[in-house]
N, C-alpha and C positions, 0 to 999 in steps of 0.2 A: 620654703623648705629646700635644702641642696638637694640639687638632683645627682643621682647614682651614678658613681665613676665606672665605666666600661670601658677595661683595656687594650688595648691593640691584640693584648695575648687572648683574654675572652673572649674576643672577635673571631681570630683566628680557631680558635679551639670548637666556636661556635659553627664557623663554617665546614671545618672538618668532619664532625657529629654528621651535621646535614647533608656533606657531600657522602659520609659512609650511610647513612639510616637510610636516606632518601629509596637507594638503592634496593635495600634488605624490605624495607616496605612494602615498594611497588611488585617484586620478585614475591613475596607473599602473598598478596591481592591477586597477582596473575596466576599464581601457582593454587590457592586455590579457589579460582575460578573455574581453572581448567577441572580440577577433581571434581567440580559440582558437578559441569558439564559430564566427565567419562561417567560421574554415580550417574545423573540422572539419566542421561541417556541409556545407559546398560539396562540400568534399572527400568525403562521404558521398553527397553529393545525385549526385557526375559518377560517383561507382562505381557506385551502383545504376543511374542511366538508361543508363550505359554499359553492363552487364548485361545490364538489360535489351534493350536495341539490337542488342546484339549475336549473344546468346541468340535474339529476333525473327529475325534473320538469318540465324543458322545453322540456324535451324528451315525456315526461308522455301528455302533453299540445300538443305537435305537433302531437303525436298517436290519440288523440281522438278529434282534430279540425280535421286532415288529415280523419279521418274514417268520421266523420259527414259531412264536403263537398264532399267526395266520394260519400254518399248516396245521396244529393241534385244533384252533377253533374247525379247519375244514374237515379235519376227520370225524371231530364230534357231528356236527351238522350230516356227515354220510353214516354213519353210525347210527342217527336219529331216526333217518329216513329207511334205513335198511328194516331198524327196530318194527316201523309201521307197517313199512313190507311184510314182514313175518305175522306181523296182528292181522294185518289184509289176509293170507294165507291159511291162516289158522279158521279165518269168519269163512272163509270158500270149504275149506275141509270138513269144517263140521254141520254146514250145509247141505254136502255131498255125504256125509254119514248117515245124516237124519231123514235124505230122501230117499235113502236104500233101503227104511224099515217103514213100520206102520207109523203114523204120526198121531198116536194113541199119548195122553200125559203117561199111562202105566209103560208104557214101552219106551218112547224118548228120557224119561226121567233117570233110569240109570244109566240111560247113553251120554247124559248131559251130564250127570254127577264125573260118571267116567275120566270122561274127556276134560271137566273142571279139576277133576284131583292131577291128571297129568300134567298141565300145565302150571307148573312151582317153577320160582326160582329165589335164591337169597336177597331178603334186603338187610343193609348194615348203616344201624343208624347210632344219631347219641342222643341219649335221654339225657345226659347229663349238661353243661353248660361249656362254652368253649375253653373256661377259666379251668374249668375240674369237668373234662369229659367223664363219658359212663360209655362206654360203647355196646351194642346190643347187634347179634345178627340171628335171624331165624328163615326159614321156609314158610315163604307163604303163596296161596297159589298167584297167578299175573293176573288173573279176569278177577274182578270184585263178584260181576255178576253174569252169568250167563240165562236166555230166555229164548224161549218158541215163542213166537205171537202170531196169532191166525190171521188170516186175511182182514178180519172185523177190528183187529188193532185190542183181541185179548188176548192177555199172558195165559198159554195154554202150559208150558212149565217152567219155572225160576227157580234158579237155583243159586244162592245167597251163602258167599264165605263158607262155600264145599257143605252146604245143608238148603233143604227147600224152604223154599218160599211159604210162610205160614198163611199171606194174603199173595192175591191176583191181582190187576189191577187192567182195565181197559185203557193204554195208555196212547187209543189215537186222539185221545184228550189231552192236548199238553198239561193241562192242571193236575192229569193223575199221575204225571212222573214223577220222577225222585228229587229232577230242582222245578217241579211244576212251572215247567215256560220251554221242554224238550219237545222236540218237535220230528225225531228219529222214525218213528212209525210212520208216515206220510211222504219223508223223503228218499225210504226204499223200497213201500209195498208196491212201486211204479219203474222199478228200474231191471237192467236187463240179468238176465244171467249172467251170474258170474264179476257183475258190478258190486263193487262194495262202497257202501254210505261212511264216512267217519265225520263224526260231531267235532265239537270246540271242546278243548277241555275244560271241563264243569268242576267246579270247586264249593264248599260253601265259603262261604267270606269269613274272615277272622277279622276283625277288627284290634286294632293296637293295645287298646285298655284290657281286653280278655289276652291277648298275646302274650303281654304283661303282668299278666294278674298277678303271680308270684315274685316281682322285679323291684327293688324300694323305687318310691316315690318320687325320692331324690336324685334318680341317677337314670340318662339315657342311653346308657350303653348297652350294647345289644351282644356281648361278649358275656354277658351273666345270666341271658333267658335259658331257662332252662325249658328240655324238652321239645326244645323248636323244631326239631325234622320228623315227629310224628303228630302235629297240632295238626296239618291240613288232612284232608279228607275228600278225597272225588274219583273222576273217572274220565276215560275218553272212550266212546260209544263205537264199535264198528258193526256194521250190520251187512245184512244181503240177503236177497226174495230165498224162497226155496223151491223149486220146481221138482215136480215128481211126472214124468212125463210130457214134459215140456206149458204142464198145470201149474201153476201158480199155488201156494197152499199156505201161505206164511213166510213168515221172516226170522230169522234168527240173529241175536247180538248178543257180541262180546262187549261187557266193559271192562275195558284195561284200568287196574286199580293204581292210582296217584302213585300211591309210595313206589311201584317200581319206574312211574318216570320220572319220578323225584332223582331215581338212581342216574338218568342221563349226565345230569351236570354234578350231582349233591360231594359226588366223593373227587372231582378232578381239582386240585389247584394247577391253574397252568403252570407255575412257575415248577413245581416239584417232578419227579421222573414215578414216584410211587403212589397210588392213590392213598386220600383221607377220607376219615370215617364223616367227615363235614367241613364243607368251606365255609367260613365264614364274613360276615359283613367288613368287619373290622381287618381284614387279612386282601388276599385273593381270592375272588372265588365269577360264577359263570350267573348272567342273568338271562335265563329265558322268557321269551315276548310271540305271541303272533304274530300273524298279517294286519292287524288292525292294532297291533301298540300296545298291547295288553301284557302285564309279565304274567308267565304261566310258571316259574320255579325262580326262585331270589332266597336268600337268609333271612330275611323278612317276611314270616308269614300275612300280616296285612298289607304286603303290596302286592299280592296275588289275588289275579283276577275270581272272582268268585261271585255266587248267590246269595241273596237274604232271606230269610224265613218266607216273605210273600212273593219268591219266584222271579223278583228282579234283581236285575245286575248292580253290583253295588258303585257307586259313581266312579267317576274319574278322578284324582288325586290335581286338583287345581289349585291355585293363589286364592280364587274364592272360594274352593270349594274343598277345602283340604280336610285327609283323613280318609282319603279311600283305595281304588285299587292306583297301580303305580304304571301309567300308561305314556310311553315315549312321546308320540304324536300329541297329547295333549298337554303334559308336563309344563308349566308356562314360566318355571324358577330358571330354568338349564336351558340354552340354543344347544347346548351338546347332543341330548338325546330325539331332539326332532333332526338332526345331520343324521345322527346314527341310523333314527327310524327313515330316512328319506333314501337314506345310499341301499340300505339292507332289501325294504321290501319295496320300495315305490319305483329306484333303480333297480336292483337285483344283484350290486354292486358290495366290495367288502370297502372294509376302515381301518385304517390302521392310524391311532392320533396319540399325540401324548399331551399331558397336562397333570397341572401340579393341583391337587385337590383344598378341600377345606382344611385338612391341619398338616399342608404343606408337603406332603408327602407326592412324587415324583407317578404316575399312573401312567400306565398304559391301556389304553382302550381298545382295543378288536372287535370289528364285528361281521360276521357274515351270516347271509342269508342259510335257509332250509327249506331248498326246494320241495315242495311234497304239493300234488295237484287234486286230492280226492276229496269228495265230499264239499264240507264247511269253504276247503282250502281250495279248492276248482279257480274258484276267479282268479284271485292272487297268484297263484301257483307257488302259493311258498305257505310250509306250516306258519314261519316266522323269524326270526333270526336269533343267532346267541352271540352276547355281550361279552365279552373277557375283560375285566378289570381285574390287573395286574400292578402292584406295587414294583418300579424296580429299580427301586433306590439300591439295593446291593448290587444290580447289576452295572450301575455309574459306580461302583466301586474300582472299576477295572480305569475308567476315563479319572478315576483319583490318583492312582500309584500310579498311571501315566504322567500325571501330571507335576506329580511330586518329582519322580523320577527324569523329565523334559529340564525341571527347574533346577534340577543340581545341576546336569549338562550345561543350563545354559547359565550359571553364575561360573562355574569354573573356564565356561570360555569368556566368556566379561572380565575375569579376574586373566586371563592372558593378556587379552585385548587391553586391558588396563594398563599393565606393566609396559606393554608393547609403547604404546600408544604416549604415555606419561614419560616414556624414554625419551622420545621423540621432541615431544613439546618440550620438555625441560629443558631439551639440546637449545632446542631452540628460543627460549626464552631467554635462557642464559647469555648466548648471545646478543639478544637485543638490549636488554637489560645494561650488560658490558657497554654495549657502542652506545646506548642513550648515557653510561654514568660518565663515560669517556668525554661524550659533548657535554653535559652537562658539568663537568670539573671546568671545561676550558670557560664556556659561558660565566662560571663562577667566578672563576680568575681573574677574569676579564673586570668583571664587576668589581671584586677584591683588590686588583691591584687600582683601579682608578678611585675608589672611594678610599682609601689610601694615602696612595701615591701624589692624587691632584693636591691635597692640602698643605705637605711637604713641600711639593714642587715653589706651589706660592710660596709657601714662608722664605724657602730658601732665595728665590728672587729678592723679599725684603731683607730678605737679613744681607746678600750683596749689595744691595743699594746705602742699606748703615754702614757697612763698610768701606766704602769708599766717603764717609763723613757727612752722610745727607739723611739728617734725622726724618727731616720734614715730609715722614712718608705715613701712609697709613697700612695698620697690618691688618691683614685678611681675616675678614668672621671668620671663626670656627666653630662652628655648629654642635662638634661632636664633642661628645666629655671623653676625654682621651689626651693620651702625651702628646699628641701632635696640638690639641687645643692648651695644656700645659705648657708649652712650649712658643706659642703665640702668645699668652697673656704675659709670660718671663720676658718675649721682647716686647711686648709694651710697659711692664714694667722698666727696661734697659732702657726705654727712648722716654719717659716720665722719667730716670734720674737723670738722665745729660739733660733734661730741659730745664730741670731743678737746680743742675751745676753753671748751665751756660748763667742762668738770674744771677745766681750769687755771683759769678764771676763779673757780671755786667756793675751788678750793685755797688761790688770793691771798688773799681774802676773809677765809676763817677764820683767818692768820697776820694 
């Protein structure tokens, strides 16, 4: 097969292509290189200070939401305690009422009605469901129930929802109380003037399945129970001796009825400045606990601590033992609520934590103690503590339009910084660029004219040497297919016909 003619001019044209492309190449490769670098770095440089800024923010955000429900949780807990005060107050004065007259049932009984019809105040509840509230408020009085009981631990008079007592009951039997396992009778016919006894707060137990009863099947959401803030039903007990001449004669107690300490927490969302008619599970809202871990008010009526029909307390809400009441310290799903119950009542100490809950949602947790030392609460010195979970994903709204707002800042200075910067390097690329194509032209040259040049130089050597009459030379390989190798086979063609002429010339000669 002939091999493909390549001219000196293809050559040439060929070298030129590559001394100009070569150039435009590498100056493209560098040039963007450089842009990867100023993107990626900018682009680096606006995530981290955006990070950072915003991280700053939300840290900055959670300090001063976390400090400001600190103060609302500590007012409620003085608020609680003030509450008990006035209940303590109320048990000493009608004490002091009842030993100024005869301690006769006919003559205390409308002293007791009395002083029961005076003590009202509003509660505001919803019978209806969080989805479709029903709001409901009435007057109703604060004591469920008010009672004399004599020395011997009998109800001499009761007075029941501002009407008497149809039965009596000798209640230094704890089985004859109301959650048959009370034991109030005994731990204030012993105590001094003017001491006042307060129990645990007594509930009966709601269990989940009755809580539920009206709630489909299919669905565990607690935003459709209806009627949740009037299912519970109890009391917290305050009592104190009665002396009438420094005699001993009886005891008298108040029980303060549920639904108005339901009112402590029922209507506050921390997050709002106005009270609700009910906080809900599903939302913000406040959970109350004892000294011993127990919730005493939550939107959950079966995690409130409570009594069963035969006078015992209904279990602890465990991994083995679930379904019952909902008690911090014993809780074994969550390390959260034994922290909370550890700092609140075992230190005396608040919490302030945040955490992202089961469907993602941003919480804040608060909790401080409620000092209160009487009675039941003596040891501990604390009634118990209240829980604030708080949702405050809108309040990271503020560390959002920070951040969105950081990120434009910092792309329009990237976008200086770019131009700046892509000036600079270009300068200087171009430059180098230049003095590399500059040496690389001459290097080329160099190569160019000697792959060239050397093969003419020979010829021309032979073709002087045939000129001066000296065939008998040999001509230089030429490698290349080109006019200079064109040009070597024309003079070995030239020296093949003088050899062919000297013969014939020789031939003539000898004839």
């Amino acid at each position: 097969m002939k091999a493909m003619k390549v001219t000196i001019l293809v050559k040439l044209m060929f070298l030129f292509m590559v001394v100009g492309m070569v150039p435009i190449i590498i100056v493209g490769i560098i040039s963007l290189q450089d842009a990867r670098k100023i993107g990626y770095g900018a682009a680096k440089d606006a995530e981290n200070l955006g990070a950072e800024a915003v991280s700053d923010t939300t840290a900055a955000i959670t300090g001063l939401v976390g400090d400001a429900f600190l103060k609302i949780a500590r007012q409620i807990a003085q608020n609680i305690r003030a509450d008990l005060l006035e209940r303590e107050t109320d048990t000493r004065t009608l004490a002091r009422i009842l030993a100024t007259g005869n301690l006769t049932a006919e003559s205390m009984q409308p002293v007791i009605t009395a002083f029961h019809q005076s003590k009202q105040a509003d509660i505001w509840y919803n019978t209806g469901t969080d989805v479709a509230p029903k709001e409901k408020k009435e007057t109703i009085p604060i004591y469920s129930e008010l009672a004399f009981i004599d020395v011997a631990g009998m109800e001499i008079v009761k007075v029941v929802n501002g009407q008497p007592a149809e039965t009596l009951a000798d209640v230094s039997k704890p089985e004859n109380t109301a959650f048959k396992a009370e034991a109030y009778f005994s731990k204030t016919i012993n105590l001094k003037k003017g001491d006042v006894y307060v129990s645990r707060l007594n509930t009966w137990y709601l269990p989940e399945e009755v809580a539920r009863k009206d709630v489909p099947e299919d669905t565990k959401e607690w935003n459709i129970l209806p009627g949740r803030d009037v299912m519970k039903s109890g009391n917290m007990r305050f009592a104190t001796p009665v002396f009438v001449a420094d005699e001993l004669k009886g005891i008298v107690v108040l029980s303060y009825d549920y639904r108005h300490i339901q009112a402590w927490t029922k209507h506050i969302d921390p997050a709002l400045d106005a009270p609700v008619v009910s906080t809900t599970y599903e939302g913000n809202y406040i959970l109350m606990y004892d000294d011993q871990g127990d919730t005493l008010i939550h939107p959950k009526p079966n995690n409130i601590r409570g009594y069963l029909e035969d006078g015992t307390l209904a279990h602890r809400n465990t991994v083995a033992t679930p379904g019952g009441i909902f008690n911090l310290s014993h809780f074994d799903k969550s390390d959260t609520y034994k922290e909370i119950y550890q700092h609140t009542i075992s230190d005396g100490e608040t919490l302030v934590k945040s955490a992202i809950d089961v469907k993602g949602r941003n919480k804040m947790t608060i909790s401080v103690p409620i000092p209160y030392n009487r009675g039941e609460y003596q040891r501990s010195g604390y009634l118990g503590g209240l829980m604030l979970s708080v949702n405050t994903d809108k309040f990271y709204e503020t560390a959002r339009i920070t951040e969105n707002k950081i990120s434009e800042r910092i792309a329009a200075t990237n976008e200086r910084i770019r131009l700046s910067t892509e000036g600079v390097q270009t300068e200087n690329t171009i430059l180098a660029v230049t003095l590399a194509t500059i040496l690389m032209v001459i290097i080329l040259g160099i190569i160019a004219a000697n792959t060239i040049s050397k093969p003419i130089r020979e010829l021309t050597k032979t073709a002087n040497i045939i000129s001066e009459a000296n065939v008998d030379v040999e001509i230089p390989v030429i490698k290349t297919r080109d006019e200079i190798y064109d040009l070597a086979e024309s003079l070995k063609a030239v020296l093949a016909a003088v050899d062919f002429f000297r013969e014939e010339l020789g031939m003539k000669e000898k004839k």
